[in-house]
C-alpha positions in Angstrom: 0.0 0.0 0.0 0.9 3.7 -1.0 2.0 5.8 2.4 -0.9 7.3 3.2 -1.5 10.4 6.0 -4.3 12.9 6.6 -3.2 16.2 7.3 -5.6 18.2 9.5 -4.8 22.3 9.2 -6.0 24.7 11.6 -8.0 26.7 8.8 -9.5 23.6 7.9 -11.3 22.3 11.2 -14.1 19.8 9.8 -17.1 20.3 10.9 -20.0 17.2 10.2 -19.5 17.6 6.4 -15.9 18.1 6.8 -16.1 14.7 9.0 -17.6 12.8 6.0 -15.0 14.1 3.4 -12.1 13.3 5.3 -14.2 9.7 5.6 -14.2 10.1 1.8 -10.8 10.6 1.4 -9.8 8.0 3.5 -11.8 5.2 1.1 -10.6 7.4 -2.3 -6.6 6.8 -1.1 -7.7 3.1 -0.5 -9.2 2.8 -3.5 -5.9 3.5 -5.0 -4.2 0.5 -3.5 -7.0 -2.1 -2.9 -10.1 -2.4 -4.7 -12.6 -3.4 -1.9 -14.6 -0.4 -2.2 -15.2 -1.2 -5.8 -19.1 -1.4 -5.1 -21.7 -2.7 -7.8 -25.0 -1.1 -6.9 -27.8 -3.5 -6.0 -30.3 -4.1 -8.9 -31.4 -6.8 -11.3 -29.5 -5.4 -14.5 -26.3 -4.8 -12.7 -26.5 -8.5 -10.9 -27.1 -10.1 -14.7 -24.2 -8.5 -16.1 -21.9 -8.9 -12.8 -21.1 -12.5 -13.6 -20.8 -12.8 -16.9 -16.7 -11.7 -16.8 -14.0 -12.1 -14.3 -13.6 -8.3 -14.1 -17.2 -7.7 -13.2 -17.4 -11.1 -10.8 -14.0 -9.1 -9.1 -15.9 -6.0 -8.3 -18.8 -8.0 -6.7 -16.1 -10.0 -4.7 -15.2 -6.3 -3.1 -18.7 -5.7 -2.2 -18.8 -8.3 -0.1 -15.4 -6.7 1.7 -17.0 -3.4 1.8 -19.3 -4.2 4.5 -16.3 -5.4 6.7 -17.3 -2.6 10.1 -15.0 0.4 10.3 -13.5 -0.5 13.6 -10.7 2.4 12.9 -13.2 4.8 13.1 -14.5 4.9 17.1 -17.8 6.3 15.9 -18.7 3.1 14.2 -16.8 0.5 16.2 -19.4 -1.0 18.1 -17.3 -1.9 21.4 -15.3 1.3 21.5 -17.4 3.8 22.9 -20.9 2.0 23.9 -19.0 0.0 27.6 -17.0 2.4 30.0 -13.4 2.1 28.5 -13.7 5.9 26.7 -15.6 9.2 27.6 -16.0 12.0 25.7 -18.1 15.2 27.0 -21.3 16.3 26.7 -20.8 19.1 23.7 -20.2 15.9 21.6 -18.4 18.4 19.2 -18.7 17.1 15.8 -18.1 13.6 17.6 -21.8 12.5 17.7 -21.6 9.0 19.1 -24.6 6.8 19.5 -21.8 4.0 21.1 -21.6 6.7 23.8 -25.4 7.5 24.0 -25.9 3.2 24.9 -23.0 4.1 27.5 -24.9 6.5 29.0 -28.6 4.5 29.0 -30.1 5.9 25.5 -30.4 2.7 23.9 -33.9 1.8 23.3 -36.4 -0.4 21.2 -38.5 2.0 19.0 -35.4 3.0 17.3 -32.4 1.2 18.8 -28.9 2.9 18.8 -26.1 1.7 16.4 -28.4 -0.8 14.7 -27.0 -3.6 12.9 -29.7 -5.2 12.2 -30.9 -2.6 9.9 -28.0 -0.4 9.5 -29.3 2.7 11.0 -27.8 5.4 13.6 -24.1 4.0 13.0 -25.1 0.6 13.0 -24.8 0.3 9.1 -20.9 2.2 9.0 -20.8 5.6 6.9 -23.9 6.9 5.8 -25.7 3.5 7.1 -25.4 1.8 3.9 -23.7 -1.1 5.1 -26.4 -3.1 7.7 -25.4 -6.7 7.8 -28.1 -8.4 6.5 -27.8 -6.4 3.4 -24.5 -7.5 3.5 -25.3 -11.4 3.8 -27.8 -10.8 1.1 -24.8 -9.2 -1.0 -22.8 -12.9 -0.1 -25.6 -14.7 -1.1 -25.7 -13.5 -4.7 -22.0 -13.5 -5.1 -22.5 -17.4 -4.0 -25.3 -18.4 -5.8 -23.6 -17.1 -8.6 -19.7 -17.9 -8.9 -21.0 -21.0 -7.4 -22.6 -21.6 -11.0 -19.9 -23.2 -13.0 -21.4 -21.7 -16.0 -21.1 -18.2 -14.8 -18.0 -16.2 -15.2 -16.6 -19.1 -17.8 -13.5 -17.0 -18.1 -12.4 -17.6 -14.2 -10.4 -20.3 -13.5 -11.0 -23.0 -11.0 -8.7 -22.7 -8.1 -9.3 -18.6 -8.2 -13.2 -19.9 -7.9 -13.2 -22.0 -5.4 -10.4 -19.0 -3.4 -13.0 -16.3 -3.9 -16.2 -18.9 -2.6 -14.3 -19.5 0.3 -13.0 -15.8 0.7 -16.9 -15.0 0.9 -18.2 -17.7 2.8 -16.0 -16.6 5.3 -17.5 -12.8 4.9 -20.9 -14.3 5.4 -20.1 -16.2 8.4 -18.0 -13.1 10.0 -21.5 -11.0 9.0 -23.6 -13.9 10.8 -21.4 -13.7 14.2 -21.7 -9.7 14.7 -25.1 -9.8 14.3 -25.4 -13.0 17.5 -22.4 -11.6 19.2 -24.8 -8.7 19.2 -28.4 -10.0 19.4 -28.2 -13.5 20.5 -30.3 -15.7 18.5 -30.5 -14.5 15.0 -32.6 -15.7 11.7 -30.7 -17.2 9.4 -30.6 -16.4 6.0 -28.6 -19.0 4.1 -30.7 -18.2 0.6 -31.9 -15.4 -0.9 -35.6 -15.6 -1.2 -37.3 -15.1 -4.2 -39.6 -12.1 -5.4 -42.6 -14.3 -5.4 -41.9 -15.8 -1.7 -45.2 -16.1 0.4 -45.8 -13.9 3.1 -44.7 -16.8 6.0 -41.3 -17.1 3.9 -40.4 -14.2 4.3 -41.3 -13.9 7.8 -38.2 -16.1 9.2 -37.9 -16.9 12.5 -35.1 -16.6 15.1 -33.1 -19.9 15.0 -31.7 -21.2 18.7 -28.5 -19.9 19.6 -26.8 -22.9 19.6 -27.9 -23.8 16.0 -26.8 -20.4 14.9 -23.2 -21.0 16.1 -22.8 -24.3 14.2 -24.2 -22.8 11.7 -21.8 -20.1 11.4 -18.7 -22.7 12.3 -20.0 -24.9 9.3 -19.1 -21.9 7.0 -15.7 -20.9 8.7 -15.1 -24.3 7.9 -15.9 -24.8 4.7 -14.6 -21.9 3.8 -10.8 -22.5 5.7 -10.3 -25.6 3.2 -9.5 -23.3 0.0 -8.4 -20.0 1.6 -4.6 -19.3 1.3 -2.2 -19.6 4.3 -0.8 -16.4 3.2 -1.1 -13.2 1.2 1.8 -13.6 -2.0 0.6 -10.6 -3.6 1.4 -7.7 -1.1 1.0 -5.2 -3.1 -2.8 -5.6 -4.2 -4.2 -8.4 -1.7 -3.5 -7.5 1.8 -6.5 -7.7 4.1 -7.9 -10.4 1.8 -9.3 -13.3 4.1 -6.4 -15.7 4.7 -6.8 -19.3 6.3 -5.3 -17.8 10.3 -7.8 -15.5 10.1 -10.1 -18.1 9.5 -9.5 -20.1 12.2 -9.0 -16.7 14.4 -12.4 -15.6 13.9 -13.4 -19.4 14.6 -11.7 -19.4 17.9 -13.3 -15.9 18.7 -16.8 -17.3 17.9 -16.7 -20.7 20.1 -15.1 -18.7 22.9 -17.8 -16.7 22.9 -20.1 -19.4 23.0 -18.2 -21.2 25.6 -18.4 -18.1 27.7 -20.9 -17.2 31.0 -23.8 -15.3 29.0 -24.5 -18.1 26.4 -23.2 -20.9 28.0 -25.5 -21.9 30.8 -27.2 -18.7 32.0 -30.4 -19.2 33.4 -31.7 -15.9 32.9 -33.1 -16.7 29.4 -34.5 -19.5 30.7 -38.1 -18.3 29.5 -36.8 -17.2 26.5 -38.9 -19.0 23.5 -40.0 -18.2 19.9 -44.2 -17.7 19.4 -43.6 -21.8 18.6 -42.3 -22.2 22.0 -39.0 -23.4 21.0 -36.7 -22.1 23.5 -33.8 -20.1 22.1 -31.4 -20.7 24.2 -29.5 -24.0 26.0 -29.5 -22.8 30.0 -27.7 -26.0 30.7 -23.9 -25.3 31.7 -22.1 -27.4 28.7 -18.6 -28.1 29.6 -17.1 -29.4 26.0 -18.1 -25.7 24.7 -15.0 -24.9 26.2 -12.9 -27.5 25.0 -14.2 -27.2 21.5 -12.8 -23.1 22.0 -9.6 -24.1 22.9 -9.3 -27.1 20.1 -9.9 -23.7 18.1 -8.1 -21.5 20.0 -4.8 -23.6 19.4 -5.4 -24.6 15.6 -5.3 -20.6 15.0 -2.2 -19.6 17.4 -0.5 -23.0 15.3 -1.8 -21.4 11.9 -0.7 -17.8 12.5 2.5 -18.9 13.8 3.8 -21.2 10.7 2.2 -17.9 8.6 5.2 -16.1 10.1 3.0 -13.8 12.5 5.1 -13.3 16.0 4.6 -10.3 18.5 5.8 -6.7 17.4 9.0 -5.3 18.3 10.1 -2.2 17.9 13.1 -2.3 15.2 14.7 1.1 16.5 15.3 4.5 14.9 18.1 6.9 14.4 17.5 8.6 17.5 19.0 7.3 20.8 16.0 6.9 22.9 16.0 5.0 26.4 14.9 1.6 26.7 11.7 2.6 28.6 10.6 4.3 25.5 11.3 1.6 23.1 9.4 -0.5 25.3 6.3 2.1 24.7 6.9 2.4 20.7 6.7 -1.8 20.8 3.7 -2.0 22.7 2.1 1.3 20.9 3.2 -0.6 17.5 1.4 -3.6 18.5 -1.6 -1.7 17.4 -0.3 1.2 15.1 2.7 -0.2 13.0 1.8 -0.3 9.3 0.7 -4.2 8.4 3.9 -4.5 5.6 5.9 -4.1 8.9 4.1 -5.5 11.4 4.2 -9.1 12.1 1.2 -9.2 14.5 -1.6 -8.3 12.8 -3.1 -11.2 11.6 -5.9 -9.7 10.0 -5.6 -5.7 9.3 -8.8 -4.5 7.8 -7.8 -1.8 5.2 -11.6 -0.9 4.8 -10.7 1.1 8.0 -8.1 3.9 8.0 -7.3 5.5 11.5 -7.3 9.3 10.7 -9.6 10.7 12.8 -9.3 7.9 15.5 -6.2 9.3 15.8 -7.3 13.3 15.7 -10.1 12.7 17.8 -7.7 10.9 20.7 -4.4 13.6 20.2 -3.7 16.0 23.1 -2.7 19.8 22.0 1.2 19.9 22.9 3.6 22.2 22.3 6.6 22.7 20.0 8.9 25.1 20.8 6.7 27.9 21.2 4.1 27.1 18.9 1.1 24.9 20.1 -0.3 22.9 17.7 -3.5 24.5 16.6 -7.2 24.1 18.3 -9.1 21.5 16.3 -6.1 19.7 14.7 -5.8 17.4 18.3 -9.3 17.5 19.5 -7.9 15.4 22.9 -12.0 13.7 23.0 -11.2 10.3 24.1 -11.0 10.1 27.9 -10.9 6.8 29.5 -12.3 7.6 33.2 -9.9 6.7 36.5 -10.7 3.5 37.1 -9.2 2.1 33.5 -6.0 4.0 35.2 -6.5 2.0 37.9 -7.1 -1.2 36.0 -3.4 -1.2 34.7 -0.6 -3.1 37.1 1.7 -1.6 38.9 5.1 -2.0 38.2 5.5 -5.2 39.5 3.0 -7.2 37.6 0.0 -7.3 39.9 -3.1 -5.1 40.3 -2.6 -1.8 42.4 -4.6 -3.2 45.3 -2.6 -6.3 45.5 0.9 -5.0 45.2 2.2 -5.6 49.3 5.3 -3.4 48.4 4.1 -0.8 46.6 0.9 1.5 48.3 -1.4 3.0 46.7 -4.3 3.7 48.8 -3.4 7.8 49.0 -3.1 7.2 44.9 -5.5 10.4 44.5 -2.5 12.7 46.2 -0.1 14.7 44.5 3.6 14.0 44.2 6.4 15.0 42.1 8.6 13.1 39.6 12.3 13.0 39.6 14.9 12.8 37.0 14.7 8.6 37.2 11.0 8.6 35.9 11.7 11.7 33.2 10.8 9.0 30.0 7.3 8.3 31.8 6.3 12.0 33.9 7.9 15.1 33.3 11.2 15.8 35.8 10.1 17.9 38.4 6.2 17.8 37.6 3.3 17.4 40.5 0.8 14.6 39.2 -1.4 12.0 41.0 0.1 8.9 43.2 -1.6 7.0 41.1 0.3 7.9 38.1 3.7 6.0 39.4 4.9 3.3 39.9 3.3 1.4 37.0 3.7 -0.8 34.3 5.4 0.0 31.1 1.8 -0.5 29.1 -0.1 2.0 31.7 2.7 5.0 29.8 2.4 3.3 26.1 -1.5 3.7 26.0 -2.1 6.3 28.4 -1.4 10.2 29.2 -2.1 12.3 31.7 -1.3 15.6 33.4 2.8 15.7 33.3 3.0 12.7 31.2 5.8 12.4 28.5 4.8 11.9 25.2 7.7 11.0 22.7 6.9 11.2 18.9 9.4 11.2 16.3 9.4 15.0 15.7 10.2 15.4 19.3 12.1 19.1 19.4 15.3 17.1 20.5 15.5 14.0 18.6 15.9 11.9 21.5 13.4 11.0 24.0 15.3 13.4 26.5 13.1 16.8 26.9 10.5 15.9 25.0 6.7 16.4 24.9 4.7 16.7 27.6 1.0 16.5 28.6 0.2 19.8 30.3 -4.1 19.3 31.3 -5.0 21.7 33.6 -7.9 24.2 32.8 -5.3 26.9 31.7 -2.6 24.7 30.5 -2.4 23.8 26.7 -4.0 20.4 27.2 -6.6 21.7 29.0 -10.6 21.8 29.5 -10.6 25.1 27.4 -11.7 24.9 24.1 -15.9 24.5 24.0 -16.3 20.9 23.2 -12.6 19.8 21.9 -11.1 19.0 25.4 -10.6 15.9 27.4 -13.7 14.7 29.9 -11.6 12.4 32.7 -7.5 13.8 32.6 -6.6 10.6 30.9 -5.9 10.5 27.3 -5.8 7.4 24.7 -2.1 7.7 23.7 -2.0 4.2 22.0 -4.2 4.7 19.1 -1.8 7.4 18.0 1.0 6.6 15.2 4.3 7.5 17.0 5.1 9.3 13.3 2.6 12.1 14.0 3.6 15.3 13.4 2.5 18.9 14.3 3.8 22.4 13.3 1.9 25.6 14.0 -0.4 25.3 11.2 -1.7 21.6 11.7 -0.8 18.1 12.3 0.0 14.7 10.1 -1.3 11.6 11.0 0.5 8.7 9.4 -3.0 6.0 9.2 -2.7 2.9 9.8 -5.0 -0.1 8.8 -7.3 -1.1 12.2 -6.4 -4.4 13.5 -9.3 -7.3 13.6 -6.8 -9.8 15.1 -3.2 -9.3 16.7 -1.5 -12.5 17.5 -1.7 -11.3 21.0 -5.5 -11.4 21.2 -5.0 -15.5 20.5 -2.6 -16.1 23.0 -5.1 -14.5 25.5 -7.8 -16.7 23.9 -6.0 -19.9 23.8 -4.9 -19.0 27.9 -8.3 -18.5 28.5 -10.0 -21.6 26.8 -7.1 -24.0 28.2 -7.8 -22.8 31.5 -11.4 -23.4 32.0 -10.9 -26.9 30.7 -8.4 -27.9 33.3 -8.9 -28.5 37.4 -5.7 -26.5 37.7 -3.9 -24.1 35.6 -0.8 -25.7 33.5 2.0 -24.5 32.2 1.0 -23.8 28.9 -1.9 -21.5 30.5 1.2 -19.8 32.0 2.8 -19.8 28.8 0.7 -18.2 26.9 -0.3 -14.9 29.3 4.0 -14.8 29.7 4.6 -14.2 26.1 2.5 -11.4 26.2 4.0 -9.6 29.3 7.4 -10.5 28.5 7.1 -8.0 25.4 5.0 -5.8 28.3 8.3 -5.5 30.2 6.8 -7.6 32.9 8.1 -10.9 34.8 6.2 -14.1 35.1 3.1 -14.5 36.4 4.6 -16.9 38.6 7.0 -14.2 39.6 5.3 -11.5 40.1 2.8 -13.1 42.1 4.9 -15.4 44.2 6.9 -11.8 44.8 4.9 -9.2 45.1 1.0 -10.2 45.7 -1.2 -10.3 49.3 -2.2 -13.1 47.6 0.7 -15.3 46.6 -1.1 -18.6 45.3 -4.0 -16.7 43.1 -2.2 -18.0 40.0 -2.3 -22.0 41.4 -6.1 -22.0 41.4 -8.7 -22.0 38.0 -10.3 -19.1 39.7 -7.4 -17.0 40.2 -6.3 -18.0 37.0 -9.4 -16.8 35.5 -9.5 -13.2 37.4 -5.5 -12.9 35.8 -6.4 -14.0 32.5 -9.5 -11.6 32.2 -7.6 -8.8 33.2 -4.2 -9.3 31.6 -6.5 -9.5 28.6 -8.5 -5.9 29.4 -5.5 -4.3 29.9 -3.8 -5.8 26.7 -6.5 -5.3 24.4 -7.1 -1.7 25.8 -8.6 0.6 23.7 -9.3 -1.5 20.8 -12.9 -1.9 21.1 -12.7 -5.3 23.1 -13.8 -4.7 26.5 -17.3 -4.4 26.2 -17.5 -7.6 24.5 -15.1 -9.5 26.8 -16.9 -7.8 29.9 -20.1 -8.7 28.2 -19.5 -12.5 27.3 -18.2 -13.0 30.8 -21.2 -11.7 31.9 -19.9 -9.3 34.0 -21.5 -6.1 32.9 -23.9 -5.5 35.9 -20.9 -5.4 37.8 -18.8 -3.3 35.6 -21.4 -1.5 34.3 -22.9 -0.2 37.0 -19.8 1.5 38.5 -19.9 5.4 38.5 -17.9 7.2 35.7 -15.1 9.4 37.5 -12.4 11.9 36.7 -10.5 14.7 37.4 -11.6 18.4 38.2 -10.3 19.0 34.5 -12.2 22.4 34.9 -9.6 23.7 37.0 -6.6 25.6 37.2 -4.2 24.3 40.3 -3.2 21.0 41.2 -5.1 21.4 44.3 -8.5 21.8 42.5 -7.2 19.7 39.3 -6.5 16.6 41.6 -10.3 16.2 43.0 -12.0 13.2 41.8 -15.8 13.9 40.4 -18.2 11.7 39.3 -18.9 12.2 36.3 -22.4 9.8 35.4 -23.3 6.7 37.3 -23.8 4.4 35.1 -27.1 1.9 34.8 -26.9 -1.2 33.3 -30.0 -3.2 33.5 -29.3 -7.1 33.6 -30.5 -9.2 31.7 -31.8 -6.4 29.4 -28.8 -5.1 28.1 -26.5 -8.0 27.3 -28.5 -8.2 24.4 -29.6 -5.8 21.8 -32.9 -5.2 21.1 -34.5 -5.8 18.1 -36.4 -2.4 16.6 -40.1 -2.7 17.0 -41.0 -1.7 13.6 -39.4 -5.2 12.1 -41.8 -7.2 15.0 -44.6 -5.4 13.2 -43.5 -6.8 10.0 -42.6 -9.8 10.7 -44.6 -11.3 13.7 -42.8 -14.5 13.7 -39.6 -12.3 15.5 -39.5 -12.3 19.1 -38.0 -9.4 21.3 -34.7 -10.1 23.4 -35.5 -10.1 27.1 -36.6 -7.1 28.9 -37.5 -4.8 25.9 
């Protein structure tokens, strides 16, 4: 792919029309190095002549790709903003978020927020053209069609049966949003045809159970003729390889294996107008094994595929070896995929410009600021995702017996030691010390360093820093552009950016479906809940992971440094280390509230009140007050699942409503 950057100049701050061009612009650079968005528009003459070339078959393929969710964008990834991991404020400044209006109890039935279903109020991507079952209809055609060995005569055999697989897969990925989502979904393996019957059309909702093999049997059959990996660099990356396959495979049985659709009782009542309940409420152990069968087949795949954990190669500039930790664990996410050797599947239907824009603080260079508008610093992650991050020594803050952090909320000042993480000499909060090496890469704060390559000195020595209170440069002072909490998302941001007085460059990057990471933390997970007793393979597998963190062992760091020793020796302790090495791992890239959801764990989570910082003012005195911001109200078991808008229930009364709405 081309190098590709959005520049965002002072004198052109977009508003909600300058939003969607740089949305535009994003998908017209794409175009110019992958053809996904190559979109055939959906009518009978067009569908005739689509398959009766190669070239035209082609363009259909990429309209099947087009639908793939913007997860780069955080207004249309569906887990970033709708949990409690990111804040914004209540201006919502050319940043409307429906994801943040379910965070804050909007979400509703008579026109339900970020609606996949039917692709309305963000649900459907830009503009709402791209709801998913318009999308598995799109499959469906493309199959039914290339399928047909008499269409497209001029395409040969083994590129056939590549691209049936390719959207087989797409079909299947469309199928598990929508029940990761909704729960039990109708399925719609065939299009129907014009002159269906009125009870044709009205399909019903198929068990969960059955909608999950149904959605394995694809992955499947579509893994068999998919490649192991992409030869053709240059115009096929982000086409559907066998890892991803079996990653989105593992991803879908874990989540079946998992508390709120495996066993819950709460649906217990929860039956079509036949009666036939929709849900199994009977705990089924071998759910778990089959997710870690499939957890390990895609770690094995990705791993012969040549995918291994990011490092950091280095630059020209001597920098310290706590901020080459950072650009490692920051490239995890935001290193380009032609150098990165984790992403297993990069989506490059999703550019991160204004991800990026949208999460920047305002810092200064020399003595010019970078301009209002060009870092709009909206992306707040309230206090307690601080506090979720270890402490230096591997273990939660409130286990750690040598290091004490219940005055965390008081003020103290940094010396020269800590200079690559807090500004020498600065007054910030306790609980900004003392932590690990991941809590610095994705976050900043009030007197937090924050090393790009067009740092004023080169090196990582007196370099930027976060300055947040009310009349600082970072601070609450710009109507709507400011940060809600004190915290900022530093991890989402490309360490290439670059600011001058008249704007700032963003180098984009494609978003990340699946890092290598993400099925370590899956594999860890599945193994462990299969076994009496964590193993060492369950070890293993979280290790890798905080090795390239900077952390010891869990072993280690437990045995060392914990009140409580022995956690890691039990499945239950286990469990409460896996779930949260894997929140704080997959920070900030729109996994939480599916994790915390699947768990079923979100009337706990959920329900905690939203707190921050006295951004508002000017001292540290004042600045250093904690304030709740909302308290949150999740309703269980209503909101686990979406609801289903009550228009289609009119149409078609064979559809049930999920629980509670």
């Amino acid at each position: 792919m081309k190098s590709t950057e959005i520049l965002f100049q002072n004198k052109k701050k977009p508003g909600l029309m300058g939003f969607a061009t740089i949305l535009m612009l994003s998908l017209v650079l794409l175009g110019s190095c992958k053809k996904y968005l190559d979109i055939v528009p959906d009518n009978v003459a067009t569908i005739d002549n689509a398959f009766t070339l190669r070239s035209e078959a082609e363009k259909y393929l990429f309209t099947c790709y087009s639908f793939l969710p913007k997860d780069g964008e955080p207004l249309y990834n569906m887990g970033f903003m709708a949990g409690d991991e990111i804040w914004s404020n209540i201006e919502e400044r050319e940043f409307i978020s429906y994801g943040w209006r379910i965070a804050r109890g909007s979400q509703n039935a008579d026109n339900p927020l970020m609606d996949a279903w039917n692709g309305r109020y963000q649900g459907g991507g830009y503009n709402d053209n791209f709801g998913l079952y318009k999308a598995i209809r799109t499959c469906n055609i493309f199959l039914d069609n290339v399928q047909d060995q008499t269409k497209v005569p001029d395409l040969k055999l083994d590129e056939r049966q590549r691209w049936i697989a390719e959207v087989k897969f797409l079909k299947a990925y469309y199928n598990f949003l929508l029940l990761r989502m909704y729960g039990p979904i109708p399925i719609v393996d065939k299009n129907l045809n014009l002159d269906a019957s009125v009870e044709e059309v009205r399909i019903k909702r198929m068990p969960f159970d059955d909608c999950v093999n149904y959605v394995n049997n694809l992955l499947d059959e579509a893994t068999t003729n998919l490649p192991m990996i992409i030869t053709d660099r240059t115009n096929e990356l982000g086409r559907i390889t066998k890892p991803i396959a079996l990653a989105i495979k593992a991803r879908l049985l874990l989540t079946a294996a998992s508390p709120l659709f495996n066993g819950n009782t709460d649906y217990a009542g929860f039956r079509d107008k036949d009666g036939v309940a929709l849900f199994n409420t009977t705990y089924d152990a071998n759910k778990w094994i089959k997710a870690k069968d499939a957890a390990k087949a895609a770690v094995d795949a990705a791993e012969s595929a040549g995918f291994k954990l990011y490092q950091f190669p280095g630059s020209q500039f001597k920098l310290s070896d706590s901020t080459l930790r950072q650009l490692t664990i920051r490239g995890a996410l935001t290193e380009r995929v032609a150098q990165n050797s984790e992403h297993v599947w990069a989506n490059p239907n999703s550019l991160s410009s204004f991800m990026q824009q949208v999460a920047m603080p305002r810092l200064m260079k020399g003595s010019d600021p970078i301009p209002v508008g060009s870092a709009r610093q909206q992306l707040a992650p309230p206090i307690k995702i601080a506090e979720m991050f270890y402490s230096k020594n591997g273990v939660p803050i409130n286990e750690d017996k040598t290091l004490d952090f219940s005055n965390r909320y008081t003020i103290r000042k940094a010396v020269k030691a800590e200079r690559f993480y807090i500004k020498e000499g600065y007054n910030t909060a306790r609980l900004n010390f003392d932590r690990e090496p991941r809590f610095y890469a994705d976050l900043a704060f009030d007197g937090a360093t924050w090393y790009k390559y067009d740092s004023p000195s080169g090196s990582d020595e007196n370099t930027y820093t976060v300055e947040a209170k009310s009349t600082q440069l970072a601070g609450a002072n710009n109507f709507g552009w400011y940060n809600e909490t004190g915290y900022f998302v530093k991890k989402v941001v490309d360490w290439n950016m670059s600011q001058s007085n008249s704007g700032a460059t963003y180098r984009t990057y494609a978003w990340p479906e699946v890092r290598l990471a993400d099925l370590y933390l899956m594999y860890a997970e599945a193994l462990n809940e299969t076994l009496s007793s964590p193993s060492s393979d369950v070890y293993n597998y979280i290790n890798k992971i905080r090795t390239r963190a900077g952390l010891q062992s869990v072993e280690t760091s437990w045995t060392n440094y914990s009140t409580n020793p022995s956690k890691y020796t039990t499945k239950d302790g286990m469990r409460q280390i896996i779930q949260q090495e894997r929140l704080i791992e997959m920070a900030f890239e729109g996994s939480r509230y599916w994790d915390i959801r699947r768990w079923k764990r979100a009337a706990e989570m959920f329900n905690q009140p939203i707190t921050a910082w006295s951004v508002n003012q000017p001292d540290e005195q004042s600045y250093y007050r904690v304030r709740t911001v909302l308290n949150q109200n999740f309703i269980a078991p209503r909101d686990y699942l979406w609801p289903i808008r009550t228009y289609d229930l009119t149409v078609n009364p064979n559809l049930v409503q999920n629980p509670g709405w």
